[in-house]
Every structure is written in structure tokens, then in C-alpha cells.
PAZAPA-4460 file (N, C-alpha, C; in steps of 0.05 Angstrom, whole numbers, plus 32768, in hexadecimal, padded with zeros to 4 digits):
% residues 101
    n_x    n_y    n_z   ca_x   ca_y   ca_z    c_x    c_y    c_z   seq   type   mol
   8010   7FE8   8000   8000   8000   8000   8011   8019   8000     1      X     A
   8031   8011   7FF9   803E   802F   7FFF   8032   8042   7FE1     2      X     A
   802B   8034   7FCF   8021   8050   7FBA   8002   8055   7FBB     3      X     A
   7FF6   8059   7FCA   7FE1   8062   7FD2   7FDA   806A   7FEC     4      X     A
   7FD3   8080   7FF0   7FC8   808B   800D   7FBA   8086   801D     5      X     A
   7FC2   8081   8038   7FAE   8072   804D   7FA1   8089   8057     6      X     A
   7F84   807D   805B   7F70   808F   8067   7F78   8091   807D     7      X     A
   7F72   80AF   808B   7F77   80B6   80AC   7F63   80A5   80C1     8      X     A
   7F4A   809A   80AE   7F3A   8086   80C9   7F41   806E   80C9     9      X     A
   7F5C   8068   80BA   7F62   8048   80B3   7F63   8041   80D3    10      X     A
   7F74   8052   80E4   7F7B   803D   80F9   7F5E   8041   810A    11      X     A
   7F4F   8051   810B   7F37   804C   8121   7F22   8045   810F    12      X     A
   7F1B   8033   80FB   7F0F   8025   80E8   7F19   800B   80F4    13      X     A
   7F35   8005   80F2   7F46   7FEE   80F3   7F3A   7FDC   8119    14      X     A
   7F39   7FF7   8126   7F31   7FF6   813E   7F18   7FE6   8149    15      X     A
   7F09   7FF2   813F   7EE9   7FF4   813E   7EEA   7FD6   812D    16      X     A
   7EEC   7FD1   811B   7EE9   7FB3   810F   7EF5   7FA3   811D    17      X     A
   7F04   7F9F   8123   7F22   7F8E   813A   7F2C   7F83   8125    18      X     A
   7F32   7F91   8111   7F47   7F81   80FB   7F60   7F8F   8105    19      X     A
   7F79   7F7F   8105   7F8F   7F7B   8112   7FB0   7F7F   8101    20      X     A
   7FA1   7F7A   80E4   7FB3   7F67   80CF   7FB1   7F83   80C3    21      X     A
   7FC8   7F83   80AD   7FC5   7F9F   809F   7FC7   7F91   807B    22      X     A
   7FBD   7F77   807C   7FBE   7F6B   8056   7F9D   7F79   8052    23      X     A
   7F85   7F87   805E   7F75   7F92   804F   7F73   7FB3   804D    24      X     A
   7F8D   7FC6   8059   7F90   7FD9   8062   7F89   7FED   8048    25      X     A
   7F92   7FDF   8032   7F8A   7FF5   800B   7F73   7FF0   8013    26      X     A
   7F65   7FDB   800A   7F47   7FCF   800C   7F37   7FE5   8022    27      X     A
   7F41   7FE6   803B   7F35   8000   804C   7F38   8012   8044    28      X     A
   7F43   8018   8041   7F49   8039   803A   7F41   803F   8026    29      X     A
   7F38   802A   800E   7F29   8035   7FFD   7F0F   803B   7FFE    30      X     A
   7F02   8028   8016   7EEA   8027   8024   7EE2   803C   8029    31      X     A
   7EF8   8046   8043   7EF3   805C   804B   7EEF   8075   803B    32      X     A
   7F09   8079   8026   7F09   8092   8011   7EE0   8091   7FFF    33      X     A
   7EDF   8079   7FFA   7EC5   807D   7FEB   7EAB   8087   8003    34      X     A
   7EAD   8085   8020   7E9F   8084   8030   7E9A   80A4   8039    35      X     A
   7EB4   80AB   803B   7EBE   80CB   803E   7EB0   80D2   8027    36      X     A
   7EB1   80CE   8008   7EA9   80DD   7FF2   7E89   80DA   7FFB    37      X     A
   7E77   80CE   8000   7E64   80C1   7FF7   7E4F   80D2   800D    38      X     A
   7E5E   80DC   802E   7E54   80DC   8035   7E56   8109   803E    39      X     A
   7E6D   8107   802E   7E6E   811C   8023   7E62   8126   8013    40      X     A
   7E5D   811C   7FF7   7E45   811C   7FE9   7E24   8122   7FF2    41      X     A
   7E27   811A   8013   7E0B   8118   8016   7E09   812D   802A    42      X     A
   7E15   8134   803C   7E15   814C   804D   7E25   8163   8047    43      X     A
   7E36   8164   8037   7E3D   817B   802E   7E5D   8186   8047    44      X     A
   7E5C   8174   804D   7E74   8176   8065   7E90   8172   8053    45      X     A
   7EA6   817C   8059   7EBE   817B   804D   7EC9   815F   805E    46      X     A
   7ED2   814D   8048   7EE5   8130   8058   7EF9   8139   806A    47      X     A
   7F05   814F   806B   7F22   815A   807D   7F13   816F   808D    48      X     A
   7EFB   8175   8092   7EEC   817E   80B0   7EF4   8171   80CE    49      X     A
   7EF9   8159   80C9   7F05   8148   80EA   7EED   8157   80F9    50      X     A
   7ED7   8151   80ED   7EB7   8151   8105   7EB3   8136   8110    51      X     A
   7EAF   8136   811C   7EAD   8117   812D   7E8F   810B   811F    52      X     A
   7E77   8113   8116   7E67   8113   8112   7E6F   80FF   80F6    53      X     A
   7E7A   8114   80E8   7E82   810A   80CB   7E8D   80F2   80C4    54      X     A
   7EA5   80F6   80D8   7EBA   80D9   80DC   7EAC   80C1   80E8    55      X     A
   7E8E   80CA   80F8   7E7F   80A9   80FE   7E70   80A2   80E4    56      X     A
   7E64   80AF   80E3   7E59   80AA   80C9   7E6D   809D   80B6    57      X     A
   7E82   80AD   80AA   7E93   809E   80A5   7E9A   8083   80AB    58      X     A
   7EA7   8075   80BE   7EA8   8067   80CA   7E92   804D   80C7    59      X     A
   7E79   8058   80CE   7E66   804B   80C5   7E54   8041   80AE    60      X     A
   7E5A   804F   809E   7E59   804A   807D   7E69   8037   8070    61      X     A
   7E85   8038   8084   7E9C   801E   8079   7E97   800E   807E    62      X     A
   7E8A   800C   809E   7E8E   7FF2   80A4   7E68   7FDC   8099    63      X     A
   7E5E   7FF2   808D   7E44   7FE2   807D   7E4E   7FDD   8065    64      X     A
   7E67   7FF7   8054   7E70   7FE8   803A   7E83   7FC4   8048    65      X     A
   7E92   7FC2   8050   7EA4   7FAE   805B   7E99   7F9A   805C    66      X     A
   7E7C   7F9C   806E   7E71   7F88   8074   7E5E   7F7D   805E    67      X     A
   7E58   7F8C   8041   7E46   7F85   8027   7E34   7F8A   802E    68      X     A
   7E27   7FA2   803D   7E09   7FAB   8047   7E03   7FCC   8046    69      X     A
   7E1C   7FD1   8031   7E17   7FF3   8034   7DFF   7FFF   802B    70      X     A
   7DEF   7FE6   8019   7DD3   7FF8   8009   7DBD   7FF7   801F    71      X     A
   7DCB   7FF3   803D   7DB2   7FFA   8057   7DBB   8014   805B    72      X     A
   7DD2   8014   805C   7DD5   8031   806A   7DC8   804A   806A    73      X     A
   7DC8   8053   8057   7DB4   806D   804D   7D9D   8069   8065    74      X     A
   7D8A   8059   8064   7D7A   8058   806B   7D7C   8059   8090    75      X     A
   7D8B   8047   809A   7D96   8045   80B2   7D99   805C   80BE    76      X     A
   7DAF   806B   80B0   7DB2   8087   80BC   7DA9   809D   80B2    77      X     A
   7D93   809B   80A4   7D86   80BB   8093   7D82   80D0   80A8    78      X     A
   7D7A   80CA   80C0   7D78   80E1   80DC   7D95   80ED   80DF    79      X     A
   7DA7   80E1   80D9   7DCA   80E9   80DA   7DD1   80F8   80CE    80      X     A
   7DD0   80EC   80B6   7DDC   80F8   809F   7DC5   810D   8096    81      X     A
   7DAE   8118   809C   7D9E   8126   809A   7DA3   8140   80AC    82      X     A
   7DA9   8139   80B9   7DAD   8147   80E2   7DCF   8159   80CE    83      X     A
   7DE2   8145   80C3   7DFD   8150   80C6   7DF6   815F   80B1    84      X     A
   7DE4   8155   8096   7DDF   816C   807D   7DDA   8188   8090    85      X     A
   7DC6   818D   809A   7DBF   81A3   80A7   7DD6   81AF   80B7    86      X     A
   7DE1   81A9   80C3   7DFB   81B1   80D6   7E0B   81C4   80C0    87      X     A
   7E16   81BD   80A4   7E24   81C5   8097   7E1B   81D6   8085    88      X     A
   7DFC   81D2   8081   7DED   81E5   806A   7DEE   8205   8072    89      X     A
   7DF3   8214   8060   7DFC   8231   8067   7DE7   823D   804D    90      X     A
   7DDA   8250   8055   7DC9   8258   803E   7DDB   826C   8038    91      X     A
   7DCC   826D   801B   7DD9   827F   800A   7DC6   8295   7FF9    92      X     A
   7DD1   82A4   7FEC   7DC9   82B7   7FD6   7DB1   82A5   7FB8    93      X     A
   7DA5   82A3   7FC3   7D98   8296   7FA8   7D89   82AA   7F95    94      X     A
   7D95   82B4   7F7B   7D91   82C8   7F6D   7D7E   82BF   7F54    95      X     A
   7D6F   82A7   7F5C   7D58   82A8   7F4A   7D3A   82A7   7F5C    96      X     A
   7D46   82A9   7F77   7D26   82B5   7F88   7D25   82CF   7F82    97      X     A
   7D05   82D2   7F87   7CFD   82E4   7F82   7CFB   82F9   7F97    98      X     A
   7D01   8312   7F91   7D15   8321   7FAB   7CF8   8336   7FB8    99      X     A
   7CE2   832E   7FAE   7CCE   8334   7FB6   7CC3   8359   7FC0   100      X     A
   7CCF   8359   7FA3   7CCB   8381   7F9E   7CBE   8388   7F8E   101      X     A
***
């Protein structure tokens, strides 16, 4: 795995599963990288935030991809990942409302 980058949740991923061995450590970390994108994708949170919020979620998205059950997840945590969208949503300028003049 030295030409490819280990995720920063490898070792408390590694933890949390009690895997010990480091022959699936690419295999994680790719887990994780798609887990970070995916769940970034959905709340709008930056992967390099280090929110604890983010990183469970995180965390927990791998270990449903790992285990071949990630197409529960969504559903499992929609109060989460709903809860963390809101946390990060920042309104903005929307210049096709109507400014009511």
C-alpha cells in the first residue's frame, strides 16, 4: 500500500472492527475514501472538517459497505445524515426569488 494513501480513520475503523492484520488496509481505505465522498455528497460537510459527527457517520457507512449491507444504510441513518445536512446548510443569495417589490 506504499503508493496509495491511507485514510486518517484507517486506524479507528481498524479499531472498531477488531481487525488486527494490515493485508486489507488498501481495501479499507478505499472503503473509507468512497464513504467520506458519499457521505459528503449528502450533507454537504467537507471530508477534512474532523467533526466527530461526520467521521461516525463515516465510520458507519464502512463498516455497512465491509460487511455487503451498505444499500441499508441510507435508510438506517436518514435522522443523521438529515440532522448533519442541516448543521452545515448556510443560506444563501438566491437571485431568481422574487425580491418582492
Amino acid at each position: 500500500m506504499a503508493d496509495e494513501k491511507v485514510n486518517p480513520l484507517l486506524k479507528q475503523f481498524k479499531q472498531r472492527m477488531k481487525i488486527y492484520h494490515k493485508a486489507e488496509d488498501a481495501n479499507l481505505s478505499r472503503i473509507l475514501n468512497a464513504s467520506q465522498k458519499r457521505i459528503t455528497d449528502i450533507t454537504g460537510i467537507a471530508s477534512n472538517a474532523g467533526d466527530d459527527v461526520y467521521d461516525e457517520l463515516v465510520l458507519e457507512r464502512a463498516r455497512y459497505a465491509y460487511n455487503d449491507q451498505v444499500e441499508f444504510f441510507d435508510a438506517n441513518f436518514l435522522d443523521d445524515l438529515l440532522s448533519a445536512s442541516l448543521t452545515s446548510y448556510e443560506p444563501g443569495d438566491d437571485e431568481d426569488e422574487p425580491t418582492g417589490v
